[in-house]
C-alpha positions as CSV (number, residue, x, y, z in Angstrom):
1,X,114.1,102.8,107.7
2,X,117.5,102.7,108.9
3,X,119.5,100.2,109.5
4,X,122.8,99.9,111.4
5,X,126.2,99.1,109.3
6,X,126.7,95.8,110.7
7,X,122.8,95.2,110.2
8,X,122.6,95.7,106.7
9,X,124.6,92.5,106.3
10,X,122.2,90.6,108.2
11,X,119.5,92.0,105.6
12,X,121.7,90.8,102.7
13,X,122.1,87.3,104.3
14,X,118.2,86.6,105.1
15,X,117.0,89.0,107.6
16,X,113.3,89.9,106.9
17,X,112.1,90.6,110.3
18,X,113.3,93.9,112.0
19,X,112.2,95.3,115.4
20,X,111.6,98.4,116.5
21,X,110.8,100.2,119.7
22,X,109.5,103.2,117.4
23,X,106.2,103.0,115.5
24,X,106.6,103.7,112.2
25,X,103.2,102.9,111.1
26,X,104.4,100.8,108.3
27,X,101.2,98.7,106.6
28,X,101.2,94.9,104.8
29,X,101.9,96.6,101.6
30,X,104.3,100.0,102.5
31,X,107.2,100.1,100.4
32,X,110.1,101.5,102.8
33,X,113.4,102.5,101.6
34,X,116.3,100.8,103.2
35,X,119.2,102.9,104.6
36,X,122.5,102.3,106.4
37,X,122.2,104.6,109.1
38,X,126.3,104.9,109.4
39,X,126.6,105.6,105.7
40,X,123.6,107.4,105.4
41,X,122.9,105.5,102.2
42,X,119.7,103.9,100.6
43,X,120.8,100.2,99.8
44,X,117.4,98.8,99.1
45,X,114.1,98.6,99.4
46,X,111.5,96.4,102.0
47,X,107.9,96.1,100.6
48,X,106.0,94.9,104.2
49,X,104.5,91.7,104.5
50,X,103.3,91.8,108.0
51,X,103.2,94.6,111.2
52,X,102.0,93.0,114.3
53,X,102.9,94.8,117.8
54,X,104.1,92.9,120.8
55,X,106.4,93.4,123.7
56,X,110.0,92.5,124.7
57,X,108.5,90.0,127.0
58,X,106.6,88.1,124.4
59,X,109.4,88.2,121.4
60,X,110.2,84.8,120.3
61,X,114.3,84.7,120.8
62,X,115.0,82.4,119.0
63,X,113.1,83.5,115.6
64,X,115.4,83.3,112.8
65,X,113.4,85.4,110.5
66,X,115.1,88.3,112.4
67,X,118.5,86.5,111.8
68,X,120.1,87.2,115.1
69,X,118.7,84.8,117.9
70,X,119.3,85.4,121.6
71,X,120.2,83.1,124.5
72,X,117.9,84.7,127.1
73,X,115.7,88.1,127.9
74,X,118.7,89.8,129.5
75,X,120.8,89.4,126.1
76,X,117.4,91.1,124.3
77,X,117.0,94.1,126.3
78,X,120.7,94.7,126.2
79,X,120.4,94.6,122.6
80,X,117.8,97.0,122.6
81,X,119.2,99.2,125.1
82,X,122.8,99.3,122.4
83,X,121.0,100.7,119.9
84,X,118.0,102.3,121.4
85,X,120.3,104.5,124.4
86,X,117.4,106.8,125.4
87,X,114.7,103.9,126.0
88,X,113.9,102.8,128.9
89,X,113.3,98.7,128.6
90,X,111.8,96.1,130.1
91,X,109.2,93.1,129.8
92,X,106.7,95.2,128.9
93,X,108.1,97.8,126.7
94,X,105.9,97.6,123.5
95,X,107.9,96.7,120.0
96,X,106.7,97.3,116.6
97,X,107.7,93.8,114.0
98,X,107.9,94.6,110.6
99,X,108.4,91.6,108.7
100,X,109.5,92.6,104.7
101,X,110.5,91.4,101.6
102,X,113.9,93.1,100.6
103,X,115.1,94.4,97.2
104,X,117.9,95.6,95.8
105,X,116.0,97.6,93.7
106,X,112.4,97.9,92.5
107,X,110.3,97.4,89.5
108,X,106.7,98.9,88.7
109,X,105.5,95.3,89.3
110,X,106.7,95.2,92.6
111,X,104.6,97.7,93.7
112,X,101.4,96.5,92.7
113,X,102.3,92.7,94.2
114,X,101.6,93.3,97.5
């Protein structure tokens, strides 16, 4: 799963909750490799703890498990719209949460934990 440069930080400093506007059927379980999508490098790894569906218009803006919070809808969509350019978005545009556990790297146990 890709993650933009200044993203990757985020994921380093706490951020376990990404969301997408693209269905990646991830499952609770799914081990996902991590890449910075400027660098085009794998810098970890997310094993997925929870996948739930929702929509702009019901994402909680100020939930810190996605690190950055937002002020208002508007601030949201325009987020989306940055690094989604071909989207159209609104209330009701679905988004896929993936919430994970991220690691650097990843041991056998790891895999069978989850």
């Amino acid at each position: 799963m890709g993650f933009n440069g200044n993203i990757v930080k985020q994921v380093f400093n706490g951020k376990i909750t990404t969301w997408r506007l693209r269905d990646h059927n991830f499952k609770k379980g799914d081990v996902v490799f991590f890449e910075n999508s400027k660098t085009k490098k794998i810098f970890g790894f997310g094993i997925i703890t929870k996948s739930i569906v929702t929509t702009v218009g019901k994402i909680d803006l100020r939930d810190k498990t996605h690190y950055k919070t937002y002020k208002n809808r508007k601030e949201l969509i325009k987020a989306f719209k940055r690094h989604n350019p071909g989207y159209k978005i609104n209330n009701n545009t679905p988004v896929f949460a993936y919430t994970y556990k991220f690691k650097k790297t990843l041991t056998p146990s790891d895999l069978n934990s989850y």
